[in-house]
BALOBA-1460 file (C-alpha; in Angstrom, 3 decimals):
// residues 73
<rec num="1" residu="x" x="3.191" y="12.411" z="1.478"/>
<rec num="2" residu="x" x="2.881" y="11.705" z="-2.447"/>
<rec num="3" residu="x" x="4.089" y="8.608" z="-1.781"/>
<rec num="4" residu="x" x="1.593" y="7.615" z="0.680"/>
<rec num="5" residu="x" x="-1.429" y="9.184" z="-1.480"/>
<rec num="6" residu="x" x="-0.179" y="6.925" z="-4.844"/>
<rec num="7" residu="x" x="0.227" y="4.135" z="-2.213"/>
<rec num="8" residu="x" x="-3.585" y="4.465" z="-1.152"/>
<rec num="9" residu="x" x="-4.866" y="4.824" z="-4.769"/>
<rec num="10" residu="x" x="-3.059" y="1.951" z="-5.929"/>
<rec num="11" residu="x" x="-4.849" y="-0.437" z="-2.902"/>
<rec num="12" residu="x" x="-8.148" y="1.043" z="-3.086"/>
<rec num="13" residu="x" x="-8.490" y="1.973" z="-6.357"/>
<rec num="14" residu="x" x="-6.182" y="-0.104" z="-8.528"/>
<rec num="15" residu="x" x="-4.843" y="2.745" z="-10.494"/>
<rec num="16" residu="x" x="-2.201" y="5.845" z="-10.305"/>
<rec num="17" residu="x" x="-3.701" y="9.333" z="-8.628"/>
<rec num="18" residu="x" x="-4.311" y="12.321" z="-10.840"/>
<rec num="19" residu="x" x="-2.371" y="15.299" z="-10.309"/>
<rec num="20" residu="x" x="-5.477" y="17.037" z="-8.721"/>
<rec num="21" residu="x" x="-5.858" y="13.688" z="-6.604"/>
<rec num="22" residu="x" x="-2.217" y="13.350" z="-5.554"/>
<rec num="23" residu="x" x="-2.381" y="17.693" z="-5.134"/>
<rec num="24" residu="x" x="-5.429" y="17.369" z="-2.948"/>
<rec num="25" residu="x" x="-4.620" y="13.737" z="-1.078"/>
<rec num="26" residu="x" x="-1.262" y="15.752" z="0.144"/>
<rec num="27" residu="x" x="-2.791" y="19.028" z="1.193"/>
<rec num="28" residu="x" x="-5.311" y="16.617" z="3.159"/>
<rec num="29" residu="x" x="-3.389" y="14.617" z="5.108"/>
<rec num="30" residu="x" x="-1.192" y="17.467" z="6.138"/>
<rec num="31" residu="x" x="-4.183" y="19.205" z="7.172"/>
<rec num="32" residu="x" x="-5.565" y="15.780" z="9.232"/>
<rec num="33" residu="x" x="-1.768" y="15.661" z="10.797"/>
<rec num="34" residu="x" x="-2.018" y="19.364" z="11.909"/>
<rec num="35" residu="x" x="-5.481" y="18.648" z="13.231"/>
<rec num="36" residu="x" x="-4.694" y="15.513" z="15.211"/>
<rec num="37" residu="x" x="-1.749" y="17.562" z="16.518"/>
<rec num="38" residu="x" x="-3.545" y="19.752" z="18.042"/>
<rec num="39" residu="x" x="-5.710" y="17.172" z="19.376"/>
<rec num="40" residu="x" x="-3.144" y="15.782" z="21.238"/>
<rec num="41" residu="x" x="-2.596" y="16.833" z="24.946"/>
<rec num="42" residu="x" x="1.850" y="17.201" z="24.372"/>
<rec num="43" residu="x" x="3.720" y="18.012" z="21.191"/>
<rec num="44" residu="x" x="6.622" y="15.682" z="21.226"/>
<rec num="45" residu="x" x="7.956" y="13.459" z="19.158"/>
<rec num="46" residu="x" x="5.654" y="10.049" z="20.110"/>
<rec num="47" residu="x" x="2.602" y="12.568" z="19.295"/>
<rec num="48" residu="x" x="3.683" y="13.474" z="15.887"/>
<rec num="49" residu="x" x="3.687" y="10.013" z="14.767"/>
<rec num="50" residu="x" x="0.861" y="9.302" z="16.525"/>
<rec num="51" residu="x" x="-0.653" y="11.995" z="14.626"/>
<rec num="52" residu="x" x="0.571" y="11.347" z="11.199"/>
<rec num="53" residu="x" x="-0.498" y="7.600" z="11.825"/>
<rec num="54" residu="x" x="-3.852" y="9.220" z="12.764"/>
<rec num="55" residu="x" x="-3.989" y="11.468" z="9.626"/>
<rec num="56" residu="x" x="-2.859" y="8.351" z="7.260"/>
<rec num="57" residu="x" x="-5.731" y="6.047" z="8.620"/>
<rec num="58" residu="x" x="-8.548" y="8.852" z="8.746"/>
<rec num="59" residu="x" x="-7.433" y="9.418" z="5.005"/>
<rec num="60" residu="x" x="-7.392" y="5.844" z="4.157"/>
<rec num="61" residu="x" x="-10.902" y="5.830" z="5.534"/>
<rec num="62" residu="x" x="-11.826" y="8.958" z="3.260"/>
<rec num="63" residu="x" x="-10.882" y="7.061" z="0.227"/>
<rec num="64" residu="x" x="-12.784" y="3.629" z="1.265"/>
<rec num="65" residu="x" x="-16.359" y="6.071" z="1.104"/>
<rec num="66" residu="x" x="-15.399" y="7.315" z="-1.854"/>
<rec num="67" residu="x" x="-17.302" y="7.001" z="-4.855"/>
<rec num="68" residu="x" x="-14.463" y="6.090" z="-6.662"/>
<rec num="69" residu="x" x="-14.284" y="2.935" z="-4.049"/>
<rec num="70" residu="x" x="-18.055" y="2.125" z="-4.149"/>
<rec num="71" residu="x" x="-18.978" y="2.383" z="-7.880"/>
<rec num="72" residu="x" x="-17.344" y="0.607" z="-10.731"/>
<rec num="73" residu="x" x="-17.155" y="3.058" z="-14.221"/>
């Protein structure tokens, strides 16, 4: 998951994550995986990829209505 969140921050943002960012961006999408889980009618192995692919792109999204994506400092 770290990998993924400095992966995202690097494409949207042009720069490294915090600690706090990389922290929060991990507890996040394993929160979004659980939830699109559950959202999904059969737990097997096609659904959890489904789901982390879910979790990944609703995170992506996250980040692109960021501040941090809309505003220059």
């Amino acid at each position: 998951l770290q990998s993924w969140v400095t992966q995202i921050y690097w494409i949207a943002l042009s720069r490294p994550p915090t600690d706090e960012e990389t922290l929060l961006g991990k507890k996040s999408l394993q929160t979004l995986e659980d939830l699109w889980r559950q959202n999904l009618s059969k737990a097997n192995s096609a659904n959890l990829d489904k789901a982390r692919h879910q979790a990944l792109s609703t995170y992506c999204h996250v980040i692109l209505n960021s501040a941090a994506f809309l505003y220059i400092d």
